[in-house]
C-alpha positions in Angstrom: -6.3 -69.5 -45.7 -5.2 -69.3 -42.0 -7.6 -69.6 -39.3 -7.9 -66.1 -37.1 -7.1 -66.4 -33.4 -9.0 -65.3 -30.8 -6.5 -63.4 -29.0 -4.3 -62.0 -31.5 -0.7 -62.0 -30.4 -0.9 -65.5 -28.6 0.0 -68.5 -30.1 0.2 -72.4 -28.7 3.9 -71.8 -27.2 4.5 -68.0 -27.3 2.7 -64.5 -26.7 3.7 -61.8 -28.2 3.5 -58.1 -26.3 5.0 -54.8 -26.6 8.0 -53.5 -25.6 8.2 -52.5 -22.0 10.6 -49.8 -20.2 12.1 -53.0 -18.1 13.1 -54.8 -21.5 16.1 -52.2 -22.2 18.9 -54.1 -21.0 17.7 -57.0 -23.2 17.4 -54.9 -25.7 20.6 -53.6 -25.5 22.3 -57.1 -25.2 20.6 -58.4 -28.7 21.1 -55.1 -30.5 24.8 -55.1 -29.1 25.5 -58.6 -29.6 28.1 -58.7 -33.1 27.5 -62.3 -33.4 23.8 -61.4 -35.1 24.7 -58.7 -36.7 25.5 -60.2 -40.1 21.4 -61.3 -39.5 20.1 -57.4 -39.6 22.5 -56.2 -41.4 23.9 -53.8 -38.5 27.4 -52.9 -38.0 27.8 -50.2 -35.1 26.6 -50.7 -31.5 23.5 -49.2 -29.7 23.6 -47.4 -26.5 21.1 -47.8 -23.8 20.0 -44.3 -24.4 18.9 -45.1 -27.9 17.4 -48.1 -26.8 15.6 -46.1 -24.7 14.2 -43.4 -26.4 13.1 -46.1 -29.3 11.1 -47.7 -26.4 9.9 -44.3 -25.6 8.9 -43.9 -28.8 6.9 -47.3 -29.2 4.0 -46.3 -28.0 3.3 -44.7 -31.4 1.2 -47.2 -33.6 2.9 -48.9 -36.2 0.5 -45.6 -38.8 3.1 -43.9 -37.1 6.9 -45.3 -36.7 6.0 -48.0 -39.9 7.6 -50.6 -38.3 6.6 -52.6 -34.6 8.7 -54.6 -32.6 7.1 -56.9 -29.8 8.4 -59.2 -27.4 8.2 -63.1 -28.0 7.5 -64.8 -24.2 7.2 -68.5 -24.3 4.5 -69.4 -22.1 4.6 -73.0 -21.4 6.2 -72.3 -17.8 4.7 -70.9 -14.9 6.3 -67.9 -15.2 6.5 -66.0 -19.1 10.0 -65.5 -20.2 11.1 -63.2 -23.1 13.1 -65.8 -25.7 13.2 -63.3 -28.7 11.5 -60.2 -31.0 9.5 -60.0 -33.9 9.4 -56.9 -36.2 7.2 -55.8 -38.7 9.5 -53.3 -41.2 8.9 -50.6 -43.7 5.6 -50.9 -43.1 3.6 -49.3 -46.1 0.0 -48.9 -45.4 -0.5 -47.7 -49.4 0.8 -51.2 -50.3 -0.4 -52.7 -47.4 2.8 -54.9 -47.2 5.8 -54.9 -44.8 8.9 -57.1 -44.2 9.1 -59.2 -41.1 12.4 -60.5 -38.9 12.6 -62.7 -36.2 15.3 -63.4 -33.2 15.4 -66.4 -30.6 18.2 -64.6 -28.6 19.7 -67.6 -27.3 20.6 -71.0 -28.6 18.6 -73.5 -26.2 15.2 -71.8 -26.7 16.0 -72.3 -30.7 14.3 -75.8 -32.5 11.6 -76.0 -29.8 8.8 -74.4 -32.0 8.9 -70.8 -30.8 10.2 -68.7 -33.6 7.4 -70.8 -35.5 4.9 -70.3 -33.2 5.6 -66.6 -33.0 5.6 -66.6 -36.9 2.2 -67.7 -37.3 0.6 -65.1 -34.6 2.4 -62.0 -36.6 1.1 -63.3 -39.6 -2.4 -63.9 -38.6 -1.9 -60.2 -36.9 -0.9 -58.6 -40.2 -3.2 -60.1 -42.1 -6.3 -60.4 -40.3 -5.7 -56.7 -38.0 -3.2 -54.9 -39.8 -5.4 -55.8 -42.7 -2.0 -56.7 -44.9 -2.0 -57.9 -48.4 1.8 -59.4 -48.0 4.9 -59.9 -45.9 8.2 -60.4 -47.2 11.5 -61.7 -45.9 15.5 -61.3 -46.6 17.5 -64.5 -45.7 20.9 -65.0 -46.1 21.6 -68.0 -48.2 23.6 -69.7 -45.1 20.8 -69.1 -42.5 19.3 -72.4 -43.2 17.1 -72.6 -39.9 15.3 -69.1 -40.9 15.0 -70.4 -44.8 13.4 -73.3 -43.6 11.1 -71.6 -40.9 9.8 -68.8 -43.6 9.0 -71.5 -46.7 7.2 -73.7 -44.3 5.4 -71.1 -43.5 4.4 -70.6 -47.4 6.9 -67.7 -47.7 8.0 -68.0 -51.7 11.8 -67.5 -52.6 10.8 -63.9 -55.2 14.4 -63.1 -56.0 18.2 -63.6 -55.3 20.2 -60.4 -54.8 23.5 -62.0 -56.0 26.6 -61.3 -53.7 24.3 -59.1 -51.8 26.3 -58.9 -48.5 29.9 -58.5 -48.0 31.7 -59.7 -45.0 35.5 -60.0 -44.3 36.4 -62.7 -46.5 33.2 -63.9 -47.5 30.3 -62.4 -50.3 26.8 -63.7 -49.3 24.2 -64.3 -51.3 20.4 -62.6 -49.6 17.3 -64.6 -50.9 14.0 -62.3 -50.9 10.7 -63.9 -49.8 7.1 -63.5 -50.2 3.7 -64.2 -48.7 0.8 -62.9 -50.0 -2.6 -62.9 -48.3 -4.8 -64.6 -50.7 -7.8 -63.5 -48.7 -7.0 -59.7 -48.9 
């Protein structure tokens, strides 16, 4: 069973917060960058006036919008510095389950224990506030780093949706994962 934090969305390495009106433009770089896309499966850009009306609408609880996206700051500098997001997805409050992603925008803040970090404070937030009985996870079979981040975590490989995605050239196999909440 994991341990509940005293503050909730702070971990050893990161803090997690919601999204701000100043976070746009980063917002609009990692949602407009084509070299993640394959990751969340998106395929068209975003303008910055989409951008900002979803941040507009974020102040709605997750009850709401069923998902949440936060902001993943690495505090072990003076200053905090955003490195990432976190989302929890199709949220189902009936089910009490929802899927989870993960982004460490840029390659040198990757490896260092912050996508970890920020893993185990959403977990411990969904379980232990959100009151969640699971979280679950799609990873593509070549994303090695987030396969290996979600089962140490004790995420278990559910399913294999065979040929799942289909890129120029390439047909990639998308592994479903599962954590269930034991204590709930």
């Amino acid at each position: 069973m994991r341990k509940i934090q005293e503050n909730i969305l702070t971990g050893k390495l990161t803090q997690l917060r919601a999204i701000e009106p100043d976070d746009v433009e980063l917002i609009y770089q990692l949602e407009n960058d084509s070299s993640i896309w394959q990751l969340s499966n998106t395929f068209t850009p975003f303008s910055r006036h989409v951008i900002r009306q979803f941040i507009e609408n974020s102040h709605q609880d997750i009850f709401q919008l069923k998902q949440l996206r936060l902001m993943i700051e690495k505090t072990d500098e003076k200053k905090n510095k955003i490195i990432g997001t976190i989302d929890l997805f199709d949220f189902d409050p009936i089910h009490k389950r929802a899927g989870i992603g993960i982004l460490i925008a840029k390659s040198e803040d990757r490896k260092k224990g912050y996508a970890s970090d920020a893993l185990d404070t959403l977990i411990n937030y969904s379980f232990y506030t959100l009151q969640l009985h699971q979280l679950y996870c799609n990873i593509t079979e070549d994303n090695t780093d987030s396969l290996s981040l979600f089962q140490s975590k004790g995420f278990q490989l559910i399913g294999t949706k065979r040929d799942w995605l289909i890129f120029p050239k390439v047909k990639k196999d998308e592994f479903m994962f599962q954590l269930i909440n034991k204590g709930n």
